[in-house]
C-alpha positions in Angstrom: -8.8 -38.0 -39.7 -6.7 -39.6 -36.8 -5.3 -37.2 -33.8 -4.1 -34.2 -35.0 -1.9 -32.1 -31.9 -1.9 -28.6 -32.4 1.5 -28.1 -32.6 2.4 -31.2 -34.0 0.2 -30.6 -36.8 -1.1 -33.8 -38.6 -0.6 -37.0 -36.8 -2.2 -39.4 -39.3 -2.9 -43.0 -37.9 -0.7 -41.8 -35.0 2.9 -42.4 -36.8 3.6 -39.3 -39.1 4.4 -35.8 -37.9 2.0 -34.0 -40.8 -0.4 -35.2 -43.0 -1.1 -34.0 -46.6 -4.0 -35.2 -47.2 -5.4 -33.0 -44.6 -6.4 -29.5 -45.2 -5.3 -27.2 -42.0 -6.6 -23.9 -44.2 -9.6 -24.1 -43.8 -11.0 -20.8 -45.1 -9.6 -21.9 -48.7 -11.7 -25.2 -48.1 -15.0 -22.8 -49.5 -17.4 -24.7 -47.0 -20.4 -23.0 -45.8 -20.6 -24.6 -42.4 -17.6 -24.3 -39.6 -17.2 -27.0 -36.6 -16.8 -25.8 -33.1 -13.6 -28.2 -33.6 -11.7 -26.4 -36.6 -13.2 -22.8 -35.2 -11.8 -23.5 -32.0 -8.3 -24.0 -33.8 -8.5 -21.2 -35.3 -8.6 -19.3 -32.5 -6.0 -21.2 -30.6 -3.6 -20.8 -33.7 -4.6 -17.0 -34.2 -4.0 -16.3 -30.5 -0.5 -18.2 -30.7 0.5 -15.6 -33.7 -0.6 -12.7 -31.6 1.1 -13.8 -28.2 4.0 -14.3 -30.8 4.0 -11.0 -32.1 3.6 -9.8 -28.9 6.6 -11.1 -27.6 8.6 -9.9 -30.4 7.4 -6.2 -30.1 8.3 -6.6 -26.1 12.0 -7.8 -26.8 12.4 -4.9 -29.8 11.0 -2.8 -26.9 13.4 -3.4 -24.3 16.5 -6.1 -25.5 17.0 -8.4 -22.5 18.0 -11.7 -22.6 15.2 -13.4 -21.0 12.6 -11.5 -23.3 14.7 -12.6 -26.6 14.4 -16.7 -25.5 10.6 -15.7 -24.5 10.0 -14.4 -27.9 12.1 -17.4 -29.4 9.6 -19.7 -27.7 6.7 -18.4 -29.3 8.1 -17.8 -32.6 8.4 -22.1 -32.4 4.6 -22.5 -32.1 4.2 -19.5 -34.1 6.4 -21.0 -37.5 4.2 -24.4 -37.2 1.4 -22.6 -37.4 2.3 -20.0 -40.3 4.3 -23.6 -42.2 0.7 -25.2 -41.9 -0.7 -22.2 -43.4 1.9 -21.4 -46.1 1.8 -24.9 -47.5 -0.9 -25.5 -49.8 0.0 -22.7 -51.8 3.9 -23.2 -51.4 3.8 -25.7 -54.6 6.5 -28.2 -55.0 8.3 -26.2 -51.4 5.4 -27.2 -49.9 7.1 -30.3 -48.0 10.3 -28.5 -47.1 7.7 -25.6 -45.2 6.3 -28.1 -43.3 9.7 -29.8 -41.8 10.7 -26.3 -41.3 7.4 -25.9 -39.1 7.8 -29.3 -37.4 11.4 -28.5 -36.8 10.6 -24.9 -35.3 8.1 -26.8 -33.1 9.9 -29.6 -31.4 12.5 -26.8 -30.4 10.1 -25.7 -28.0 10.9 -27.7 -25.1 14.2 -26.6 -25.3 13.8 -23.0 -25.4 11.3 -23.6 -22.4 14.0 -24.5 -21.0 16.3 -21.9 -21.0 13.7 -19.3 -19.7 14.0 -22.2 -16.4 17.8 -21.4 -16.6 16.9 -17.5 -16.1 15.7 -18.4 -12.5 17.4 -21.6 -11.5 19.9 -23.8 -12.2 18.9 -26.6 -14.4 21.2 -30.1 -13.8 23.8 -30.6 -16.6 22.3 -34.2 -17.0 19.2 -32.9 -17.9 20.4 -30.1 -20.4 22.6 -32.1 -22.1 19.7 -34.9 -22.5 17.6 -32.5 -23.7 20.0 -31.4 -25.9 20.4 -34.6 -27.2 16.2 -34.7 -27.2 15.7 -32.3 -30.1 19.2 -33.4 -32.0 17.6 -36.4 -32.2 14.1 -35.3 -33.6 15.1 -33.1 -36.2 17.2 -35.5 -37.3 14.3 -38.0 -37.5 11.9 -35.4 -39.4 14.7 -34.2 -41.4 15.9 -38.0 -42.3 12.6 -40.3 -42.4 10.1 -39.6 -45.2 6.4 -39.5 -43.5 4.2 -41.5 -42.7 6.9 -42.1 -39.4 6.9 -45.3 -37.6 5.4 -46.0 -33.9 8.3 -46.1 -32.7 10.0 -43.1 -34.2 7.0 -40.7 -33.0 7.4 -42.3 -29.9 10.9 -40.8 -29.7 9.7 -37.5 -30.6 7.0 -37.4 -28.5 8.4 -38.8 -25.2 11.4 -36.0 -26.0 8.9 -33.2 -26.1 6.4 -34.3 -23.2 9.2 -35.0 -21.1 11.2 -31.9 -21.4 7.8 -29.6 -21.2 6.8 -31.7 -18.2 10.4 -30.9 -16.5 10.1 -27.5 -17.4 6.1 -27.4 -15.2 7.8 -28.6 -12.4 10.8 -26.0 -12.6 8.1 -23.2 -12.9 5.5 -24.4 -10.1 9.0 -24.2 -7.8 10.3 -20.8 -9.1 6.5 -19.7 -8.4 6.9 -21.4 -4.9 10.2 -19.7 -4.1 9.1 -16.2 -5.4 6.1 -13.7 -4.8 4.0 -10.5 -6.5 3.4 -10.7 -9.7 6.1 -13.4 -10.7 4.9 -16.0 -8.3 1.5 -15.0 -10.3 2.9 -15.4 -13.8 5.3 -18.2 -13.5 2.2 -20.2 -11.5 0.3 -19.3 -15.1 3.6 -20.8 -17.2 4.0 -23.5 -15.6 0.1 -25.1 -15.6 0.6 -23.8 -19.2 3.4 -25.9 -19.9 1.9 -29.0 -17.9 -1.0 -28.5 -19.8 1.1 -28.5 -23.2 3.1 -31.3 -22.3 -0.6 -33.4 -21.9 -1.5 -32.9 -24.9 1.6 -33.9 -26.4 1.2 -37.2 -24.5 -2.3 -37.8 -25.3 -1.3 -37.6 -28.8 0.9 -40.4 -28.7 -1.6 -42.6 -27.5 -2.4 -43.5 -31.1 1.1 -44.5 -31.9 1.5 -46.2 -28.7 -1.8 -48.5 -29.6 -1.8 -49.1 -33.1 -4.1 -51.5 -32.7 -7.0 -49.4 -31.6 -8.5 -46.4 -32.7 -8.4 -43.3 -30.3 -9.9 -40.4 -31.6 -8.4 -37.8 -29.0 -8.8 -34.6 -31.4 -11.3 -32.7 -29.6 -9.6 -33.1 -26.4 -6.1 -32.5 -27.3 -7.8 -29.5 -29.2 -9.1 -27.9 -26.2 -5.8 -28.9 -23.6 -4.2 -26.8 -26.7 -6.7 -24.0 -26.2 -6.4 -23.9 -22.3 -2.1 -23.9 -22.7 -2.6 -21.1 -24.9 -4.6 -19.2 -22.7 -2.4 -19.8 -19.5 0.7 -18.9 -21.7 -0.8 -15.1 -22.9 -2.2 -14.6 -19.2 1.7 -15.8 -18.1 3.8 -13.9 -20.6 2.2 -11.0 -22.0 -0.5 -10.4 -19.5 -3.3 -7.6 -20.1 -2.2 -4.4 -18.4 -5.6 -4.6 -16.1 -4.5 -7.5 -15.1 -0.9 -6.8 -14.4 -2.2 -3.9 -12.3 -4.7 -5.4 -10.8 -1.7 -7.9 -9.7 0.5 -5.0 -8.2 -2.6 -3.5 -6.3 -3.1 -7.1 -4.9 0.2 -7.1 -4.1 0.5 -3.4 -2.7 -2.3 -4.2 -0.4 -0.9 -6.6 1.5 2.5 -5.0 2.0 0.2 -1.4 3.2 -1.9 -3.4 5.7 1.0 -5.9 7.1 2.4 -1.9 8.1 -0.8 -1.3 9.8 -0.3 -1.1 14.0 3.6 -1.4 13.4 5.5 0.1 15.5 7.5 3.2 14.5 11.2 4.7 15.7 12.3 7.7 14.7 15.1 6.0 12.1 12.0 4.2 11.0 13.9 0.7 11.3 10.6 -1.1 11.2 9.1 0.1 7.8 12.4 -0.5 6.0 12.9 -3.9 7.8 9.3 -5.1 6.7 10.5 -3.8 3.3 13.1 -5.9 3.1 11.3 -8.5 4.2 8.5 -8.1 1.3 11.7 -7.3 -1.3 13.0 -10.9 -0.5 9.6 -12.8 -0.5 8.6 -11.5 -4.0 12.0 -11.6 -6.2 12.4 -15.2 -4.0 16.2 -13.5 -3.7 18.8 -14.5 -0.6 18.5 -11.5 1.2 17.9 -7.8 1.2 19.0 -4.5 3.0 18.2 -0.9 2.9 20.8 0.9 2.7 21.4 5.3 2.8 23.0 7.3 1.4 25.8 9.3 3.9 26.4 12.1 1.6 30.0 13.3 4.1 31.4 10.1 3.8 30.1 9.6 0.5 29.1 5.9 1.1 26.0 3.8 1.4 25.0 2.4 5.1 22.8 -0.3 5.9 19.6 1.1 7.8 17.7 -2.0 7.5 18.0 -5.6 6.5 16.2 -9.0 6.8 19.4 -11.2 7.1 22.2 -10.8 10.0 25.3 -10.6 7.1 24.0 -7.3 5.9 23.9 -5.6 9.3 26.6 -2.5 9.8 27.3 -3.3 6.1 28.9 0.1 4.2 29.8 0.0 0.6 31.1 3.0 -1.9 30.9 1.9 -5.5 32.6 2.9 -7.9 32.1 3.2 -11.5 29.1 0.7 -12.3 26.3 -0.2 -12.5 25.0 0.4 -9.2 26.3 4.2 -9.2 24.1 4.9 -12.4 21.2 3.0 -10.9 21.8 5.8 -8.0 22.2 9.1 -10.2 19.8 8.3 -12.0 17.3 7.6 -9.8 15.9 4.5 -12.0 15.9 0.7 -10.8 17.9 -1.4 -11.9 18.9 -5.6 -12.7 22.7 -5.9 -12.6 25.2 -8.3 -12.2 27.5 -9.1 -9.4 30.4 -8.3 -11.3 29.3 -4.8 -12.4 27.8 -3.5 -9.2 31.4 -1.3 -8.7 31.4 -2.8 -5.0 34.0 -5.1 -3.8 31.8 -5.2 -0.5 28.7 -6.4 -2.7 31.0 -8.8 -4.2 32.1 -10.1 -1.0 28.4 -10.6 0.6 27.4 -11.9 -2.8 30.3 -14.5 -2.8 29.2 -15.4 0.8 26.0 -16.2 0.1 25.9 -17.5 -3.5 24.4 -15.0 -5.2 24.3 -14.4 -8.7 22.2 -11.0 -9.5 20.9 -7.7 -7.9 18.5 -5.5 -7.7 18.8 -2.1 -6.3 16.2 0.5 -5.8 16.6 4.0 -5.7 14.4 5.2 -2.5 13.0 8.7 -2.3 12.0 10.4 0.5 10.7 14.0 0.6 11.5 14.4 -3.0 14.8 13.1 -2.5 17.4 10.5 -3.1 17.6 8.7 0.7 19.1 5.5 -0.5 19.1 2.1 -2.2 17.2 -0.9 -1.7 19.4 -4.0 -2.7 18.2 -7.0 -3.3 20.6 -10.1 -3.7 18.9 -12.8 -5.9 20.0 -16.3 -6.5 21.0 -16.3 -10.3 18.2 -13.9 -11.7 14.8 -12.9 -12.5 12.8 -14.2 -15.3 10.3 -11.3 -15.3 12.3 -8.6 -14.1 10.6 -5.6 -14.9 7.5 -6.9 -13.0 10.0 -7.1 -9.9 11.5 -3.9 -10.4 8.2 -2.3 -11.0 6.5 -3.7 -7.8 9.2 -3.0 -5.7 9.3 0.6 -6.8 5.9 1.0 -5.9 6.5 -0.5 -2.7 9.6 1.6 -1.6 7.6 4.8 -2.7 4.9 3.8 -0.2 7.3 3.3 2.3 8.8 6.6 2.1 6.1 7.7 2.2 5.2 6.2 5.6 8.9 7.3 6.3 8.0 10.7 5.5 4.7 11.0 7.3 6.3 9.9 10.7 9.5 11.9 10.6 7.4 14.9 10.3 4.9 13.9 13.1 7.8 13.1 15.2 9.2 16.4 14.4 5.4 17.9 15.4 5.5 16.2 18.1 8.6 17.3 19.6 8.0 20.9 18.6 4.7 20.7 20.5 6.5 20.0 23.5 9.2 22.2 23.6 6.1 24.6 23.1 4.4 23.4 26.0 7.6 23.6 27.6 8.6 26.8 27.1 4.8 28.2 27.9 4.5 26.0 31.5 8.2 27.5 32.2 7.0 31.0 31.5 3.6 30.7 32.9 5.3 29.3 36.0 7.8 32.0 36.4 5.3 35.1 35.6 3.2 33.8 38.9 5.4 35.5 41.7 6.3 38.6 39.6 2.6 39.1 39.4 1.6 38.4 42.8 4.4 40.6 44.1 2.7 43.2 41.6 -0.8 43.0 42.9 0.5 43.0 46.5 2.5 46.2 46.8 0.0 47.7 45.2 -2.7 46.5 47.5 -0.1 47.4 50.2 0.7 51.1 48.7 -3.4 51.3 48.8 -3.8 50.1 52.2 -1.2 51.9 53.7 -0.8 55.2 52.0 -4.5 56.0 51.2 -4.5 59.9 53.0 -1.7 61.3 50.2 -2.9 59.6 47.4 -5.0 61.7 45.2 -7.8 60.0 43.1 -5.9 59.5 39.3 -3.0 57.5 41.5 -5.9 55.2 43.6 -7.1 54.7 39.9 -4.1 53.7 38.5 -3.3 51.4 41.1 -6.2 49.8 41.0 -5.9 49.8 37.4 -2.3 47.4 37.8 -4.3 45.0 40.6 -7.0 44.5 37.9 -5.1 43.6 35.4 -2.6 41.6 37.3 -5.4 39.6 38.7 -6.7 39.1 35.3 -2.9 38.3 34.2 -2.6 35.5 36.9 -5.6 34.2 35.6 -4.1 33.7 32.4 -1.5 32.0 33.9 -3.2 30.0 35.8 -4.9 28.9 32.2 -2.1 28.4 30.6 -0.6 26.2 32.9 -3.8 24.1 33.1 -3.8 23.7 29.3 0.2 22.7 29.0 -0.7 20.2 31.9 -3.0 18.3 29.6 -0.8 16.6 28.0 1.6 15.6 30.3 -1.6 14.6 32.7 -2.1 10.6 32.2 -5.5 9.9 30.6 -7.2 7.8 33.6 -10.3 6.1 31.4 -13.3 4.4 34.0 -16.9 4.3 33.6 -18.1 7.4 34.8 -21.7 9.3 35.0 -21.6 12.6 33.0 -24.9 13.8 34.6 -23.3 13.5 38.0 -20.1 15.2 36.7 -21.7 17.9 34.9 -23.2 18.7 38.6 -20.0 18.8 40.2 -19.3 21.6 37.5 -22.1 23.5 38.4 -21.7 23.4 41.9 -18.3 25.0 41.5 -19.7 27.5 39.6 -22.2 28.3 42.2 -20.9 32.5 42.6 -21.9 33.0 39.3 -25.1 32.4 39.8 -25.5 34.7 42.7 -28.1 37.4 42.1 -29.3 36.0 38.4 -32.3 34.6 37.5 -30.8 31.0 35.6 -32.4 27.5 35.0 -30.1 24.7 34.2 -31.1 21.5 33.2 -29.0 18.9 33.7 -30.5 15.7 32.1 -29.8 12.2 32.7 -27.0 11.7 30.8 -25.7 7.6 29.4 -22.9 6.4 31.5 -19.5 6.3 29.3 -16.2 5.6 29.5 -13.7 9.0 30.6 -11.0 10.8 33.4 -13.7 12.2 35.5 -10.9 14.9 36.1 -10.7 15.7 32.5 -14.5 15.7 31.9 -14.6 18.0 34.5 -12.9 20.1 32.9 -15.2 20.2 30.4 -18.2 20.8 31.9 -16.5 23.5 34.4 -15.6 25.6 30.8 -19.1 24.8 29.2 -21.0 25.6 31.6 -18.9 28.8 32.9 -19.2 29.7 29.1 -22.8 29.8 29.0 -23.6 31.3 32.2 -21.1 34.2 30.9 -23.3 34.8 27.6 -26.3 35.0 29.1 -25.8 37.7 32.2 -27.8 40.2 30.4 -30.6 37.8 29.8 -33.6 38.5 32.4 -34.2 34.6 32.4 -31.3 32.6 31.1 -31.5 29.0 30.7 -28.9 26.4 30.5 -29.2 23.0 29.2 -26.9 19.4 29.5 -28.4 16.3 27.4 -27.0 13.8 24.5 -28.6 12.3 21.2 -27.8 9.7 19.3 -25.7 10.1 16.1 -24.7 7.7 13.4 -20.8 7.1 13.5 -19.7 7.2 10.1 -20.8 10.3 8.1 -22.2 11.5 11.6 -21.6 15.7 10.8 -21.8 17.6 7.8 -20.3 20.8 7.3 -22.2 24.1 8.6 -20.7 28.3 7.5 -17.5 29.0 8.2 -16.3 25.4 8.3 -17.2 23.7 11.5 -19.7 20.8 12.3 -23.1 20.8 12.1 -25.4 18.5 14.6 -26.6 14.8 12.8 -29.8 13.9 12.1 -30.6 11.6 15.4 -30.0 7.9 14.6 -29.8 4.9 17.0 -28.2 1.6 16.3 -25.1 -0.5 16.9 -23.7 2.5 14.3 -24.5 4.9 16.5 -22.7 7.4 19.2 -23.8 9.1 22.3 -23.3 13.5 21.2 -23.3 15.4 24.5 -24.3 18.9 24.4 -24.5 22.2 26.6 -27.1 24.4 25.0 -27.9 28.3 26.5 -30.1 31.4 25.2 -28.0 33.8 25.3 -25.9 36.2 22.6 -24.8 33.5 20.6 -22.0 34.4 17.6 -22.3 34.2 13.8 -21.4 31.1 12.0 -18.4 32.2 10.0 -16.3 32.7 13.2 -17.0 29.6 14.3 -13.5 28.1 13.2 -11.8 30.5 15.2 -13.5 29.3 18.6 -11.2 26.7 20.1 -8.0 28.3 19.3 -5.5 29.8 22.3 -6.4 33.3 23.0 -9.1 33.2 20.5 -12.0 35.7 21.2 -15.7 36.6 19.5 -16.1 39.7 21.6 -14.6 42.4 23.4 -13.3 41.9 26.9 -15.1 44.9 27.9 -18.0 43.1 27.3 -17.8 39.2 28.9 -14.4 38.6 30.5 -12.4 35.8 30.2 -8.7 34.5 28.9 -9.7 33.1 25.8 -7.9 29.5 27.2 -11.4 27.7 27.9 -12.6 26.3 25.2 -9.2 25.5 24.0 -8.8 23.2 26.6 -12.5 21.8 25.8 -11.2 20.8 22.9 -7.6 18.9 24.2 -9.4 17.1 26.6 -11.9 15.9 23.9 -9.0 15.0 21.3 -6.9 13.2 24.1 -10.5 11.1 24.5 -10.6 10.4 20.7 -13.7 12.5 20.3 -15.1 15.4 18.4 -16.1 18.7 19.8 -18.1 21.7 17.6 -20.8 24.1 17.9 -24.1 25.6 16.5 -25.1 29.3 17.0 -26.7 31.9 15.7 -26.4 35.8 16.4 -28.7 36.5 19.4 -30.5 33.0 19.6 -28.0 31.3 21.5 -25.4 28.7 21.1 -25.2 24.9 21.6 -21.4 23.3 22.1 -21.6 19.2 21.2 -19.0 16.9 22.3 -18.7 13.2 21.8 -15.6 10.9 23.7 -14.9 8.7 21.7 -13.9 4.6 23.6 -17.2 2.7 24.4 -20.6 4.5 24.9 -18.6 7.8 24.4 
């Protein structure tokens, strides 16, 4: 048995296009033993019937133009396949089914090339000589009885390795030009194709030297195999796969955002959109443009080529208005996109299709991403799909900003409005607490004891009222106070803090501990600030304790998974951990009332109190601003307590050794 190419079946001696003596069914053969040769036909063949059927069901599915010459393709290898089967029990027809298989089969190249024509313009030169090709070799298997002559399997041969090796080359370029998944697919095609058209040249070798024998079975056998395989993974990939693709693909677009800048139109995110929107469809140029719903027109927010900028269409009756209403992508035409201002950018820059995009934002229609491509998309669903995906995920981002932008603004109009306030309530209350002191002073003799009460009553509380003040205008300073970051000593701060605190210590029996504390990097100012509200708030929750004691150390804690969560949702302290892993957790521990558990969330809001005023005074501002200044640090601040045993407050900073 000379070389038999798969699709080509039955090159005897290397000049005949089939060969009746041999026996391609070879289940109806009865032989107990099967070759790794013929078994590994069989599966080729079988897979080419599937990938066949496949193709079909995908054009029946959805009935594009592209999927109807993909499914044409395959139904050429599939009919040599099925004539090769049919024909030992077609009888007399038997010859007539296989020159209808060979004829399906040398068709191939041809329809190959027309799926190139989906994505690039192939030279007329080339189609008509293709053309030409295949009129030729059907009218050489129709015309010359078998065995055929060197010379006339030549001809066939050289027509079908040629055009399959043209259309490798146009595929490895439309891969080259494009990205995603059909940069993926097409790169699978076209080594699919170059593999075919290798196998179609190593079996001419026999016909080429007659006077040798070649027996190239096996290996144009397995280069059949390997074709096969590169053609199902290129058109009519698993869906794994094809996800896996997309995820691959969505990765790359979510971490090329990360560190991006962000303006409050969010002109970045849409501009690297467009930017990822031309790379994969390989198109001319894309914009991002929204949707102005008073002038009822589309405006360009975003593009990746200078002719789209300032660009404003309002289509009319097409293509590209049901794309929008119904919120579905879309492949369209030049000529039905409804937009004489699409038709005039397209006309500038040559193109021949578009996409568009619906993008939604917050639920909503914001606009259309429009992608102009040079003459269309062989696989474009996968394009449509993956640009979906990525559009959702940047309105996503779109979203996530606008509303942090809008938080962010809020917060300051609300530190705004509570510095303006707290400023101006300052000299109404001091006026307050100084005519009363003055009326107290300087009218004592004809006051009578309730009004000396009551007017020491309004001092009182406007003292504690300018207190308040005084905190709220410290905390709304804190973020409008520049974060100065050097290498400071804690220990030595947390001294500073004490010192200050000094009065409160007057007439109390209190040990505080201040450990040697690792050096880290913080505003000095701020950390003040921390250990001033600390440490007041421990000395405050353990006056009635006959000996009250007051700790300031650090452990180690892991970084990652360094707190689980304790009652009443707050922190709980790590197990101690050292390593490169590893932070530095400041604390300030005391013995005094402590609080239960389940209030604990409530501790470092504004105002927030666990007891009664009449009991420990204060503003309810401190710990608020412990936390501020430990979130402006990129750190983490929580506690531990337990009725009666005390509390401990742990803070970390966050930057190195913090």
């Amino acid at each position: 048995m000379a070389a038999t190419p798969l699709f080509l079946d039955g090159v005897s001696g290397g000049v005949v296009l089939w060969d009746d003596t041999r026996e391609t069914n070879y289940l109806s053969r009865g032989e107990g033993n099967m070759s790794a040769e013929v078994l590994l036909q069989l599966i080729t063949r079988g897979a080419l019937v599937v990938i066949a059927g496949l193709t079909v069901f995908d054009f029946v599915r959805d009935r594009q133009r592209a999927r109807l010459d993909i499914a044409l393709m395959f139904l050429s290898l599939a009919c040599s396949i099925l004539s090769a089967e049919f024909a030992p029990v077609a009888g007399p027809l038997a010859p007539w089914v296989r020159t209808v298989g060979s004829l399906a089969v040398v068709a191939q190249p041809y329809l190959l090339l027309r799926l190139v024509e989906h994505f690039r313009p192939v030279p007329r030169l080339l189609r008509l000589a293709a053309q030409g090709g295949l009129m030729v070799s059907w009218v050489i298997l129709l015309t010359v009885s078998p065995p055929l002559s060197p010379v006339a399997t030549l001809i066939v041969i050289a027509y079908f390795g040629s055009v399959e090796a043209y259309g490798a080359v146009a595929f490895v370029r439309g891969a080259l030009r494009s990205g995603g998944v059909s940069r993926r697919r097409m790169t699978l095609v076209a080594a699919g194709s170059g593999v075919l058209a290798g196998a179609v040249l190593l079996a001419g070798l026999p016909a080429a030297i007659p006077s040798r024998v070649i027996n190239v079975q096996m290996a144009i056998d397995v280069l059949a195999a390997v074709a096969v395989l590169f053609y199902y993974l290129g058109f009519a990939p698993p869906a794994g796969l094809h996800r896996l693709w997309q995820l691959a693909e969505l990765h790359d677009f979510l971490n090329g955002m990360v560190g991006r800048p962000f303006t409050s139109h969010g002109t970045e995110t849409l501009s690297a959109l467009c930017t990822a929107a031309t790379r994969i469809t390989g198109g001319y140029l894309t914009g991002a443009a929204r949707w102005n719903e008073g002038q009822e027109r589309f405006e360009m927010q975003a593009s990746d080529h200078p002719v789209l900028q300032s660009v404003a269409f309002a289509p009319r009756d097409g293509s590209l208005v049901q794309a929008w209403h119904a919120h579905r992508p879309e492949a369209l035409r030049i000529a039905d996109s409804g937009s004489d201002e699409i038709k005039h950018i397209a006309a500038r820059v040559g193109a021949g299709g578009l996409l568009a995009i619906p993008v939604m934002a917050r639920g909503q229609a914001w606009g259309l991403l429009v992608v102009f491509l040079r003459r269309g998309s062989l696989f474009v669903n996968d394009d449509l799909a993956l640009l979906t995906v990525l559009a959702e995920q940047s309105a996503v981002r779109l979203d996530y900003h606008k509303a942090l932008a809008e938080l962010e603004a809020a917060n300051k109009e609300l530190e705004a409005f509570a510095y303006s306030i707290s400023h101006d309530l300052r000299a109404p209350l001091r006026a307050l607490d100084g005519f009363s002191r003055i009326v107290m002073e300087e009218h004592a003799p004809g006051l009578s004891d309730d009004t000396r009460r009551y007017l020491q009553m309004i001092r009182e509380n406007a003292v504690q009222m300018g207190r308040l003040v005084d905190d709220l205008l410290a905390f709304s300073r804190l973020s409008r106070q520049p974060l100065k970051r050097q290498w400071v000593s804690p220990a030595d701060i947390a001294r500073q803090a004490l010192a200050d605190l000094r009065p409160e210590l007057n007439g109390r029996s209190v040990a505080v501990e201040i450990a040697e504390l690792p050096h880290c990097e913080a505003d000095p100012a701020l950390l003040k600030q921390v250990f001033v509200n600390l440490l007041s708030n421990a000395l405050k929750f353990t006056r009635h304790r006959p000996q009250a004691t007051v700790d300031v150390g650090y452990q180690l804690a892991p970084v990652t998974g360094a707190s689980s969560t304790a009652p009443g949702g707050v922190e709980k302290m790590p197990e101690p951990a050292a390593g490169p892993q590893s932070e530095h957790v400041y604390y300030v521990r005391d013995n005094g009332v402590g609080f239960d558990m389940q209030y604990a969330g409530k501790l470092f809001g504004v105002f927030q109190r666990l007891h009664r005023p009449e009991e420990y005074d204060g503003t309810g501002v401190g710990l608020a601003i412990v936390q501020r200044v430990v979130n402006r640090h990129g750190g983490r601040v929580w506690a531990e307590a337990a009725v009666d045993r005390g509390a401990t407050f742990y803070f970390t900073l966050g930057g190195a050794h913090g």
